[in-house]
C-alpha positions, 0 to 999 in steps of 0.5 A: 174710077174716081171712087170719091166722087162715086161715093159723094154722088151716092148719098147712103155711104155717108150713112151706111156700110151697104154690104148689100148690093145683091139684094137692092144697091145704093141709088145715085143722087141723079137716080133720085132725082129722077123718079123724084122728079117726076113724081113730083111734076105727076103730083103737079100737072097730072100724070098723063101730063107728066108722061108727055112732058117727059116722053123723051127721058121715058123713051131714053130708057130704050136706048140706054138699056140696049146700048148697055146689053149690045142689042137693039132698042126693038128687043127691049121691054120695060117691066116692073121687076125681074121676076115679072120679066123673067116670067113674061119670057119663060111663059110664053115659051110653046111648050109641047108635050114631051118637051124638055127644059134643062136648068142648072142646081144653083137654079133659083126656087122661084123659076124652079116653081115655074118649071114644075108648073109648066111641066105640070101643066104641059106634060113637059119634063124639068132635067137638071144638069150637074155641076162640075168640079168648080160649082157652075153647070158642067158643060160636058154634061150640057152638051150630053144632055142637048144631045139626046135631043128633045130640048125646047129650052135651057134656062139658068142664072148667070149668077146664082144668089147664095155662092158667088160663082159666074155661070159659063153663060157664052159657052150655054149659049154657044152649045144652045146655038149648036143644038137648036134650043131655046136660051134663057138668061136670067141676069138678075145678079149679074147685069151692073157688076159685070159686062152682059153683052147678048151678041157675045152671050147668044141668049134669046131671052134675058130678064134682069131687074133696076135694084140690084148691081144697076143701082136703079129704083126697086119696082123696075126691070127689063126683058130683052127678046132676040128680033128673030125668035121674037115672031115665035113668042106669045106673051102670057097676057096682053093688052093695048100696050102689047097689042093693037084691037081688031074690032069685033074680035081680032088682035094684032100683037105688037112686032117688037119686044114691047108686046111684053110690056103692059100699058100702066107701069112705073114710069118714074121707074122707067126714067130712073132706071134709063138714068141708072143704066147711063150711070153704069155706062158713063163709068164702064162695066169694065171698070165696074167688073174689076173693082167689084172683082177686086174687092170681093176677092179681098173680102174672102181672104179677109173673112177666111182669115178669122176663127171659124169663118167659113168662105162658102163661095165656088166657081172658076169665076167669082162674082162680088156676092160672098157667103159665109158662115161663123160657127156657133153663130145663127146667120139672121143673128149676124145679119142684126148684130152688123145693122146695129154698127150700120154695117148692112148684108143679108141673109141667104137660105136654102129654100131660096137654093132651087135644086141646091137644097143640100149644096149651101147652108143658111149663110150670111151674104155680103154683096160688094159693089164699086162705091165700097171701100177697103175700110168698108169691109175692114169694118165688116170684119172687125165688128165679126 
């Protein structure tokens, strides 16, 4: 990977050390001038117009995305954010009474607020599977809990917010597969910093979002639904985008993944994202994976090398999000105290934990990506 050129492509390193990638990543100059574009061309001709006009980069987006995750273009939705995505699929999941949904500890509250609701609503049970040794969900402990059978859904993070671990996704849905249940991904944090292939994942639904590691405009995501659960599936609202009206009081929905889609949304998202990804793609997520890999790895040696720095991170596979703590020192004071060098992390709490509220304290959050340098994270270390 030519670094350099990366960085000259990226206008923000010029001004930032961007330490932040998990929360939303430095958009290429391409990606800008994309959603720039058209916005200017819907300021110039209208945007009905417009959306003609640019009908093939706004369908590229299609292709771009499933080309990146091995799927078909059919089993990709475009939607505005990953939350919206990851509850589009969630929500439209037949629960029964006495069903059972397994998640992990390292869950995100968000969907945590999701189970409880349906479970709620539905008469629905929520199991939380353990962690193991390392951090991640304990496979053996999966597997025991598939067994007992019930099981409409597994649903967990790839990679969790707050500690920098890679969940076993391949070997979930293997054990999903075995079992018969359902398998949601949310890739949030991990599509753009590691290869997601959904053949070799075997996932049935998964939700990912533009403005994290992707490095794409915020306001975009995707969903993608496997073709063959896809029949299964009803979305928790529809309309024209997602189904065709039967006058006088029939729908037919859509046979593709797009009946997750609604009719009005970002569209220069749409085409910035589809530039995003081709980004991604033209630099290799293998690539990608292993100087994310690297850097992050040099990251915590750094940090845990200095006087009271804790390195909170887990896992048997890291990612490049890594927390950590500095005794004495509030995280949110930290986080304002390295913006004031132009120095930009976050800042990652329990409440965002799920069911890890005890597991990780408030910590501050340095997510690296491929543009970032080794003087880069020199420069974090010596202004802590």
């Amino acid at each position: 990977m030519d670094v350099e050129k990366v960085r000259a492509e990226t206008p923000g390193c010029a001004e930032v050390v961007h330490l932040n990638n998990a929360g939303a990543a430095l958009q290429p100059a391409a990606v800008l001038d994309a959603v720039v574009g058209h916005l200017t061309l819907e300021a110039s001709i209208g945007g009905y117009e417009a959306y003609e006009q640019n009908a093939a980069a706004i369908g590229r987006f299609y292709d771009a995305v499933a080309a990146l995750l091995g799927a078909a273009p059919d089993e990709i939705a475009y939607v505005e954010n990953a939350t919206r995505a990851w509850d589009m699929a969630f929500y439209s999941v037949p629960f029964a009474a006495g069903d059972r949904i397994l998640t992990t500890a390292s869950e995100y509250s968000s969907n945590a607020i999701a189970y409880r609701q349906v479970a709620r609503a539905r008469d629905v049970r929520v199991d939380v599977v353990p962690d193991d040794a390392h951090g991640q969900i304990s496979l053996e402990a999966l597997a025991a809990e598939l067994g007992r059978g019930g099981v409409r859904l597994v649903s967990l993070n790839h990679v969790p917010t707050q500690n920098g671990l890679v969940n076993p996704a391949a070997e979930v849905g293997r054990l999903c597969r075995e079992a018969g249940a359902l398998f949601l991904l949310d890739a949030c944090q991990s599509v753009g910093q590691l290869p997601v292939d959904v053949g070799e994942i075997g996932c049935d639904m998964l939700s990912a979002t533009g403005r994290k590691f992707l490095r794409g405009p915020r306001g975009t995501g995707f969903l993608y639904v496997r073709r063959d659960v896809l029949r299964t599936l009803e979305p928790p609202f529809l309309d024209l985008q997602a189904a065709d009206w039967q006058a006088p009081d029939a729908y037919e929905m859509r046979d593709d993944a797009r009946r997750f889609e609604t009719w009005e949304r970002f569209v220069a998202g749409q085409i910035g994202l589809g530039v995003a990804v081709d980004y991604a793609t033209a630099l290799g997520l293998r690539a990608i994976e292993e100087r994310v890999t690297s850097l992050a790895a040099r990251l915590r040696a750094d940090l845990a090398e200095r006087p009271g720095v804790t390195v909170l991170d887990r896992g048997e596979r890291m990612s490049g999000i890594v927390t950590f703590t500095v005794a004495g020192r509030d995280p949110g004071e930290i986080k304002l105290a390295l913006r004031e060098r132009d120095v930009n992390v976050s800042v990652t709490t329990p409440r965002q934990h799920g069911y890890d509220l005890d597991a990780a304290p408030a910590a501050v959050r340095a997510s690296v990506h491929y543009y970032n340098t080794e003087a880069e994270l020199e420069r974090l270390v010596t202004a802590l």
